[in-house]
N, C-alpha and C positions, 0 to 999 in steps of 0.2 A: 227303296223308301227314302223319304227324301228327310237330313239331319238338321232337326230344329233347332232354333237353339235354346227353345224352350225343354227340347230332346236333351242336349248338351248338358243344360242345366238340372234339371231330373235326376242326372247318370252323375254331376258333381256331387250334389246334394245329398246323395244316398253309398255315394264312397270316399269321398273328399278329394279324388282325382285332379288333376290339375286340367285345363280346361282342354288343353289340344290332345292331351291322352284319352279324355272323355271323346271329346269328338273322333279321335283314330279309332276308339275300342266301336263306338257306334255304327261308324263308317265299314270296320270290318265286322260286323256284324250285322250288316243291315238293318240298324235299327233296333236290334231286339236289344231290349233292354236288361234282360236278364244273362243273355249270353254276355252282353258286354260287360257285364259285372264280375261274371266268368271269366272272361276272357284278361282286362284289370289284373284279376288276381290274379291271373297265371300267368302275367311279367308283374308281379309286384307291384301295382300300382292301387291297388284296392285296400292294403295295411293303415293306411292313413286315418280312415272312418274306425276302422276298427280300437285306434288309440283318441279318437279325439275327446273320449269323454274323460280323461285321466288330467288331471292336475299337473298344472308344468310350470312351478316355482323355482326351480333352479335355473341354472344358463349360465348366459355370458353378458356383460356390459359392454361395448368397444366402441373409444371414442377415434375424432381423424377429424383433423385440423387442416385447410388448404385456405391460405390466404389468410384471410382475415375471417374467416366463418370455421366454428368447429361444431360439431356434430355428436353426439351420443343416440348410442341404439341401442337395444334392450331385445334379446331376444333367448325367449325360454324354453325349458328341455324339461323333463320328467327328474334326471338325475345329475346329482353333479358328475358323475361316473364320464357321462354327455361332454359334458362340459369343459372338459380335458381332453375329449378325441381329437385328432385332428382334422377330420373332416369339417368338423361340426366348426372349430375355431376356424380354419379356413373360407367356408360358408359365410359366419359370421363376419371377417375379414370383407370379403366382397358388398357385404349387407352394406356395411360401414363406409365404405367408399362408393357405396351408390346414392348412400346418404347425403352425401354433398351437393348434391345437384338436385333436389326437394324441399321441399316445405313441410311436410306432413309424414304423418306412420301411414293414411291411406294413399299419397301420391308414393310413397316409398314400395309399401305393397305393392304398385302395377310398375314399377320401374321395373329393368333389365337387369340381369345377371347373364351373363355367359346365353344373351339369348334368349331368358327365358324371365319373366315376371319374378320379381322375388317371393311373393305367396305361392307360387309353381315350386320355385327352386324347394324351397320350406316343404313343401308338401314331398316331392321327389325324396329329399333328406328321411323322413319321416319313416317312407317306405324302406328306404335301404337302414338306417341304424336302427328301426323300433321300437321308437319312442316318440310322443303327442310333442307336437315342438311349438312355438308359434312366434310371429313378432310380435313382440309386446306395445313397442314403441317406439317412438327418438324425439331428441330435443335439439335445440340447436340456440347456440351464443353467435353472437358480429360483433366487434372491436376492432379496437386499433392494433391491438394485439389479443390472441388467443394463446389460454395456457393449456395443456390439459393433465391429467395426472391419473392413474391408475393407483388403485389399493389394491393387493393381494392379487401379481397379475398371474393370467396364467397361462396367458401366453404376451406377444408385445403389441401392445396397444389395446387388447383387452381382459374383465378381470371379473372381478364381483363388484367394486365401486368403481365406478366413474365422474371424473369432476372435469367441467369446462368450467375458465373464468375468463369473463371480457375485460382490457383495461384499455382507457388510454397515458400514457406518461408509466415511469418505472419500466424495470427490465423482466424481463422471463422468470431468472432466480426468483423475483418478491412472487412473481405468480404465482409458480411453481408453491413456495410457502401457504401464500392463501388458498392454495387448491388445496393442499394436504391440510388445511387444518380445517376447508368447507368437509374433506369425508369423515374429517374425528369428530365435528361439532354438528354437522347438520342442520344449515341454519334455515329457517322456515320462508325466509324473504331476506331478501339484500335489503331494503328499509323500512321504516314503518309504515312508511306509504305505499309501500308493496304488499303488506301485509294482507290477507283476506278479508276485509272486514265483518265479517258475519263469524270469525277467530275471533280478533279482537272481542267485541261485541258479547261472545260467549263467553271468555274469560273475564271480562270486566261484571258480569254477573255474575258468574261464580262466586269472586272474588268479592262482591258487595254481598252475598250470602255470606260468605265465612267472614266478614266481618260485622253484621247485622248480628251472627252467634254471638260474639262479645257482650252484644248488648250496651254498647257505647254510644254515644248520642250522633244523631246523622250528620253534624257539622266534620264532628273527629272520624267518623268512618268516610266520609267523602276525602279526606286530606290522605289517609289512610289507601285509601284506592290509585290516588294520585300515585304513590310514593309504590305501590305492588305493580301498577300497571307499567310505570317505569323502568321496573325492572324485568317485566315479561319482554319489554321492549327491546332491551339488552342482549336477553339469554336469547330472542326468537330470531331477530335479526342479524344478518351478517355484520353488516357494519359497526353494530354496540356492541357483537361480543368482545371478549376478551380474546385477544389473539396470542394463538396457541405458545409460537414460537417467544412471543415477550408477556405476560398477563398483567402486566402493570399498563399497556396499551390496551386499546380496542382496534380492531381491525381498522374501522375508518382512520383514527390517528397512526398504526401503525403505514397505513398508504401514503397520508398526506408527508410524513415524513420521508418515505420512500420516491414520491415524487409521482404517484399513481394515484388513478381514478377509477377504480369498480364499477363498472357500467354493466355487470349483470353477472350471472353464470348459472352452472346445471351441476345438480349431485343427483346423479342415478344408481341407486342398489339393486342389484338382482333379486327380483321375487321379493319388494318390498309391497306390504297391500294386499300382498292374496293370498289370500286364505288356504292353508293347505291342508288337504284330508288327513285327519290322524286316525289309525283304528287300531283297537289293542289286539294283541295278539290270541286271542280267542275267538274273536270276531274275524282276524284274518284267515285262520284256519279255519273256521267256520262257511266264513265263502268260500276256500278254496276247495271245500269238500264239495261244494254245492254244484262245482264246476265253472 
């Protein structure tokens, strides 16, 4: 019988195999669709489907700097338990280094590992430790210089936070600084003008709400908004906040003293955004009676 690849894809879809496993299980199977799912499972390549409906908030961040472009990836596990294996950091490792040579989490996806697509490799992984894994992501900074810096690493070069910062002018050291104080501060955009506007926008209403409650007349609530919005301006972006290591500076006057220009960067947290199933313990015992 001859192997479609509408065949192929049928036989992913329904076990999350990776695509040349699905075509070899078809292939020795003649087609049959059911044996090949059979067959999947008995080398292990069919666990995959079985976990993908499971929440995979924990992982690993790992950034990799070559040249002038540094990179952050994001890729997530079920537990932190995961997270600390070393296969899985290893993995990750390779992910991170394939990163450099992409633009995107979907061109990263079809890139190579040892051979094989990284959405393969991930799937592969999945089957052997047993647990729902996936990429989540990457970003990527260009400058004249790249810093990067890990928080809480846990292995080298990757961790739970991840920061890249682009500059030109200034040394590594001020980097390195701005990078630890982008993972304590979190700042929303590098300037105002980076900012979201439709952010903006939504706070500036809020905030003529809660001052409309005063009941003060519109000239002093407009001067009012001025003087709130300034300071969202401050705490959200990089450049006005207060920089961690002096607070009497702001980050922007803390560069220009240093002799550096912030031309952008990436703060990446593990499993920030996604929503993780919670179930109380009555309910957990509850399904697990259920089977």
């Amino acid at each position: 019988m001859a192997i479609t690849a509408a065949l192929v894809k049928e036989l992913r879809d329904s076990t999350g195999a990776g695509m040349m496993d699905a075509k070899k299980a078809l292939t020795e199977t003649d087609g049959d669709i059911e044996a090949a799912v059979d067959w999947l499972r008995t080398k292990g390549l069919a666990k995959a489907a079985k976990k993908s409906g499971r929440t995979a908030a924990e992982g690993l961040v790992a950034v990799k700097v070559e040249g002038g472009k540094g990179v952050a990836v994001e890729v997530n596990a079920e537990t932190d338990f995961v997270a600390k294996n070393a296969d899985f950091q290893q993995m990750v490792a390779k992910i991170a280094d394939a990163a450099t040579g992409v633009s995107s989490t979907e061109e990263l996806a079809n890139a190579e590992v040892d051979g094989k697509p990284v959405s393969e490799v991930i799937t592969d992984k999945v089957a052997t430790i047993g647990e729902n894994m996936s990429l989540r992501r990457m970003a990527s900074v260009e400058g004249e210089t790249v810093v990067s810096y890990i928080h809480n690493a846990a292995a080298d070069g990757m961790g739970k936070i991840g920061v890249l910062v682009g500059m030109t002018g200034g040394d590594e050291a001020f980097g390195k600084q701005v990078a630890m104080h982008i993972a304590a501060a979190s700042p929303a955009a590098l300037d105002e003008a980076s900012l979201d506007p439709a952010v903006v926008e939504k706070e500036k209403t809020i905030q003529m709400d809660i001052a409309r409650e005063s009941g003060k007349p519109e000239q002093v609530i407009e001067k009012m908004i001025v003087g709130r919005m300034k300071k969202f301006m401050s705490e959200n972006t990089l450049l006005g906040q207060a920089f961690v290591v002096n607070p009497d500076l702001s980050v922007e006057a803390a560069a220009k003293e240093a002799g550096a220009t912030i031309t952008g960067f990436v703060r990446m947290e593990v499993g920030e955004g996604i929503a993780k199933k919670e179930e109380d313990f009555a309910a957990e015992v509850a399904k697990a009676a259920q089977g």
